[in-house]
C-alpha positions as CSV (number, residue, x, y, z in Angstrom):
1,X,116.4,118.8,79.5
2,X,112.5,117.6,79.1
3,X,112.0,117.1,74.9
4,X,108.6,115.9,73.8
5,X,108.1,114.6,70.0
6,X,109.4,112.1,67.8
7,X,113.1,111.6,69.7
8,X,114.0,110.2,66.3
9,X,113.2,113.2,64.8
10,X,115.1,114.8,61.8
11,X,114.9,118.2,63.2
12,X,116.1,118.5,66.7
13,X,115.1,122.0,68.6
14,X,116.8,122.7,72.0
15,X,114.8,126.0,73.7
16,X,116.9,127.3,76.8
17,X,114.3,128.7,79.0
18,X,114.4,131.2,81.7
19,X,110.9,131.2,83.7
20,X,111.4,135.1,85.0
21,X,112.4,136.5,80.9
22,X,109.5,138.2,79.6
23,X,110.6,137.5,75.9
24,X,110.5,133.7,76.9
25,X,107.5,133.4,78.4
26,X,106.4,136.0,75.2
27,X,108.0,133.4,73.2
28,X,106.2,130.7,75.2
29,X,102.7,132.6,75.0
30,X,102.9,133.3,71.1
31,X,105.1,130.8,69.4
32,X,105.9,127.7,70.8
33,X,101.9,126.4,70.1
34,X,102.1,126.8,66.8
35,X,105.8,124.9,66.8
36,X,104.3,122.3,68.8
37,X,101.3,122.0,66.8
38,X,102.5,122.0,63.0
39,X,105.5,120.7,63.8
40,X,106.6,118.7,67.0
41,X,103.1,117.0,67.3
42,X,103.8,115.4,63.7
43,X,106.9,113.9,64.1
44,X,109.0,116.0,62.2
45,X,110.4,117.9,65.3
46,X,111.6,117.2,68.5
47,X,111.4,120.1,71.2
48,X,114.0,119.9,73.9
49,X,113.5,122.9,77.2
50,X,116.2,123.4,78.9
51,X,117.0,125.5,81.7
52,X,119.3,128.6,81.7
53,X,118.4,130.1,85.0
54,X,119.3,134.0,85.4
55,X,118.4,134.3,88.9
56,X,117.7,132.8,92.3
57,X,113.9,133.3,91.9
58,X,114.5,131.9,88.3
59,X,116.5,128.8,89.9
60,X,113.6,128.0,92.4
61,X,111.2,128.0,89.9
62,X,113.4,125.7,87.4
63,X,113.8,123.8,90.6
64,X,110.2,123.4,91.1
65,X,109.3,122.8,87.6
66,X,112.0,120.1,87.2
67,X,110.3,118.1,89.9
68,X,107.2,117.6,88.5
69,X,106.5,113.8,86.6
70,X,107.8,114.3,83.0
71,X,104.3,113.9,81.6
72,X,103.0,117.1,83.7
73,X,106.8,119.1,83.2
74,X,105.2,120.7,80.1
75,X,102.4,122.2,81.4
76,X,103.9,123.1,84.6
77,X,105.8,125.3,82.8
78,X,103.8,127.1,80.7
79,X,101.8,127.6,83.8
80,X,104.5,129.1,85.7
81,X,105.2,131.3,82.3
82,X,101.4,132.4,82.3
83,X,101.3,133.4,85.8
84,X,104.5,135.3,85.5
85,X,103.2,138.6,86.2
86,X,101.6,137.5,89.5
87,X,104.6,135.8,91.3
88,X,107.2,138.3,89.9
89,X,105.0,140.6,91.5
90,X,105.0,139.2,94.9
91,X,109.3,139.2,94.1
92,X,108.9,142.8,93.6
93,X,106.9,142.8,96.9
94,X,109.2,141.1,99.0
95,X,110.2,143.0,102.3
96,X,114.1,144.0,102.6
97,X,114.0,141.3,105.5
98,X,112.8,138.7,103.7
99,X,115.2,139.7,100.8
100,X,117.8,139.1,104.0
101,X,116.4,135.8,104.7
102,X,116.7,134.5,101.4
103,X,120.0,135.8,101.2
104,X,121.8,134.1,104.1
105,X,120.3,130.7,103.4
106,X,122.1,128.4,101.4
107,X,120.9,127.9,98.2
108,X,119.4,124.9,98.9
109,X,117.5,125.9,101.6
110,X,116.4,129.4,100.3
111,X,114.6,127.0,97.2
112,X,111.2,126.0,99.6
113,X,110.8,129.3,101.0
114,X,111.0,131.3,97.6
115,X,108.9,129.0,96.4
116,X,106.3,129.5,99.2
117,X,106.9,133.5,98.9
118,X,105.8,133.7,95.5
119,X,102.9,130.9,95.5
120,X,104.8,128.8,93.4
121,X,104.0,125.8,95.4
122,X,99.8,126.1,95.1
123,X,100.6,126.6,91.2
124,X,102.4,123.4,91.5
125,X,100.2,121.7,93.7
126,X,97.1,121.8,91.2
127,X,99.6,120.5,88.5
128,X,100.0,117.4,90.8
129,X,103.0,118.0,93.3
130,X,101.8,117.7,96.9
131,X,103.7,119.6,99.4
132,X,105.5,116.5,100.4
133,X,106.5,115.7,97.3
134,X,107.7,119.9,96.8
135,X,109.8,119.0,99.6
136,X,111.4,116.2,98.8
137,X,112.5,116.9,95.9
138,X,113.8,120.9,96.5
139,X,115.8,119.1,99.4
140,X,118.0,117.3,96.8
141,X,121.3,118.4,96.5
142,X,122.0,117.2,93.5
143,X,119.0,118.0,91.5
144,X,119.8,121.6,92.0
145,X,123.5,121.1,91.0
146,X,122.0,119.7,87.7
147,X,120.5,122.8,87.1
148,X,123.7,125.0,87.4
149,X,126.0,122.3,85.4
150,X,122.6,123.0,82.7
151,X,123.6,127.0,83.3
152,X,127.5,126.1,82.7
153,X,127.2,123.9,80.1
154,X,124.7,127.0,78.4
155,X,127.5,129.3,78.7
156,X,130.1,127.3,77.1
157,X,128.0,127.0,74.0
158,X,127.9,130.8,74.0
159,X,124.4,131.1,75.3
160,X,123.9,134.0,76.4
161,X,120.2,135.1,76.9
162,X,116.7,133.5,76.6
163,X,115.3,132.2,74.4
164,X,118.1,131.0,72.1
165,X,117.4,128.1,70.5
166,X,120.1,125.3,68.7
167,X,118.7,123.4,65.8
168,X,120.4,120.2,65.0
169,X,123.0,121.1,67.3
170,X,123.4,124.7,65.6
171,X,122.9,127.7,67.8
172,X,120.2,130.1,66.1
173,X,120.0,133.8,66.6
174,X,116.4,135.2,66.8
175,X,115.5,138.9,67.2
């Protein structure tokens, strides 16, 4: 995962993320400044994202998100999360032939062309990704096996939804 705060920190938060829930990017929208700001930015917590991706739309995004420097991954994010209504809706919109498309290309070549289908890749271009740079880095193999062994390793610890947090290790229920 990306964590930002005190790494030393007493209390450790791990957030598992999904860009395309509603209750994260909710979560995102309402709660997480006000964690950040009374508690991560004064040393007392460290905040750890991690991905637990639910879909292939989901993946791409993770994908795209994870290949940004790890000083813009934060805000990448929360811009992806704030513009969720926009390129879930060009999801929605997708033809049944491009749903086809997606669907017989491997997984990592079906990552650059969601991406592009749901404007994904201006978003990230104004957080500093140029198109080469998109490319690069959604054409490696292992970067998006890293994500899925993130999904597997979620699972094992009984994740089972987003957000679900684990505090010093502990998982958290929250409602």
């Amino acid at each position: 995962g990306f964590r930002m705060g005190n790494p030393a920190a007493r209390v450790k938060v791990v957030e598992y993320l999904s860009l395309t829930c509603p209750h994260w990017a909710h979560f995102a929208h309402e709660g997480a400044p006000q964690l950040i700001a009374n508690h991560v930015r004064t040393g007392r917590v460290s905040l750890e994202y991690r991905n637990y991706v639910l879909n292939g739309y989901d993946l791409a995004a993770a994908f795209l998100s994870r290949c940004a420097a790890p000083q813009h991954y934060f805000a990448l994010n929360h811009a992806i999360l704030g513009s969720q209504a926009q390129w879930m809706g060009r999801v929605e919109a997708l033809t049944e032939a491009q749903r086809r498309e997606l669907r017989d290309l491997e997984p990592i070549q079906s990552m650059p062309r969601i991406v592009a289908l749901t404007g994904l890749d201006a978003l990230a271009a104004r957080h500093g990704l140029s198109a080469a740079a998109q490319r690069a880095c959604l054409s490696d193999q292992a970067g998006l096996e890293r994500i899925i062994t993130m999904r597997q390793a979620a699972d094992a610890l009984g994740v089972a939804g987003t957000p679900t947090f684990l505090i010093n290790g502990a998982r958290v229920d929250v409602n």
